[in-house]
MARKOLBA-260086 format. One record per residue (C-alpha): residue in three letters; residue number from 1; z, y negated, x negated. Coordinates in steps of 0.5 Angstrom, whole numbers, padded with zeros to 4 digits, always signed. Layout:
BEGIN
<site><residuo>ALA</residuo><num>NUM</num><zz>Z</zz><yy>Y</yy><xx>X</xx></site>
...
end
This chain:
BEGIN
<site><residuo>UNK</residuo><num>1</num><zz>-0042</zz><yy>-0021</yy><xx>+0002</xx></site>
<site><residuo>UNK</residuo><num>2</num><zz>-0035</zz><yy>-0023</yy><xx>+0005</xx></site>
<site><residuo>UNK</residuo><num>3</num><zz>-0028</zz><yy>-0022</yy><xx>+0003</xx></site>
<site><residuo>UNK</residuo><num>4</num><zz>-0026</zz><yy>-0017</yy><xx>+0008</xx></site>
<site><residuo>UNK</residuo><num>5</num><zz>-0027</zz><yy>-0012</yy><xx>+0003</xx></site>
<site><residuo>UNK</residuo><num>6</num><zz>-0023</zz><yy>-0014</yy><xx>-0002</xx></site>
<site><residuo>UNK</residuo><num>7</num><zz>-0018</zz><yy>-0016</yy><xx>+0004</xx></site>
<site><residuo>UNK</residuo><num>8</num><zz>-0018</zz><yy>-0009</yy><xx>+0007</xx></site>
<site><residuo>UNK</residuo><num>9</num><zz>-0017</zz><yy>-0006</yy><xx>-0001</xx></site>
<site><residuo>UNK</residuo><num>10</num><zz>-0012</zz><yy>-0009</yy><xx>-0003</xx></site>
<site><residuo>UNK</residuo><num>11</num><zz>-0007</zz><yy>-0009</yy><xx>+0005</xx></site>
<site><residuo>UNK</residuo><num>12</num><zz>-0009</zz><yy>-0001</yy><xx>+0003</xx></site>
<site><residuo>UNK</residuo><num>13</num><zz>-0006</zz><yy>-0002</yy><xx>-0004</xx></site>
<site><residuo>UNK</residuo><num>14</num><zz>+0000</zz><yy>-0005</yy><xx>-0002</xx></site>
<site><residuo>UNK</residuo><num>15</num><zz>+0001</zz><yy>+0000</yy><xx>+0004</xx></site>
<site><residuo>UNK</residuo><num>16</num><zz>+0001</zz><yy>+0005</yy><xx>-0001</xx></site>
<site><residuo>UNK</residuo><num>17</num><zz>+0005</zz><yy>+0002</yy><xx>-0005</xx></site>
<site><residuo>UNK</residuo><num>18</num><zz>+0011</zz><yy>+0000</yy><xx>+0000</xx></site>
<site><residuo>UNK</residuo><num>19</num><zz>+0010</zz><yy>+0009</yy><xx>+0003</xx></site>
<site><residuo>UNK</residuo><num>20</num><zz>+0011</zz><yy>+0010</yy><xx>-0004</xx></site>
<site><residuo>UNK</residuo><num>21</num><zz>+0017</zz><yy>+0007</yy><xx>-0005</xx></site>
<site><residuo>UNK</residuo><num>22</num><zz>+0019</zz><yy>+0008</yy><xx>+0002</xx></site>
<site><residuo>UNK</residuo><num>23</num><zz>+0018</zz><yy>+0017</yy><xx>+0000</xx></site>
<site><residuo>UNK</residuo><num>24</num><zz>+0022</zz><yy>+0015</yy><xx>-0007</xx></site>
<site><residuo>UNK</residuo><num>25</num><zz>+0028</zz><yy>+0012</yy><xx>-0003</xx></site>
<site><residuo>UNK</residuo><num>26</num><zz>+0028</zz><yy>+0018</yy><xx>+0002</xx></site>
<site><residuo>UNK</residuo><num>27</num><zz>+0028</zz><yy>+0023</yy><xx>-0004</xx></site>
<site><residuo>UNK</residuo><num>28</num><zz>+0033</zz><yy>+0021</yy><xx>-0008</xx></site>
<site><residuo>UNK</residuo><num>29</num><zz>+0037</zz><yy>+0019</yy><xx>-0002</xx></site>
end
């Protein structure tokens, strides 16, 4: 079992988190 895994889930999570971020920001202007 390797942590490519673990490392693909959380280089997904952050790149939700920056889209979500990047969406507020266009939304609120």
């Amino acid at each position: 079992m390797s942590g490519s895994h673990m490392i693909a889930d959380f280089l997904w999570c952050m790149l939700l988190l920056y889209l979500s971020r990047a969406a507020g920001r266009v939304v609120r202007g």
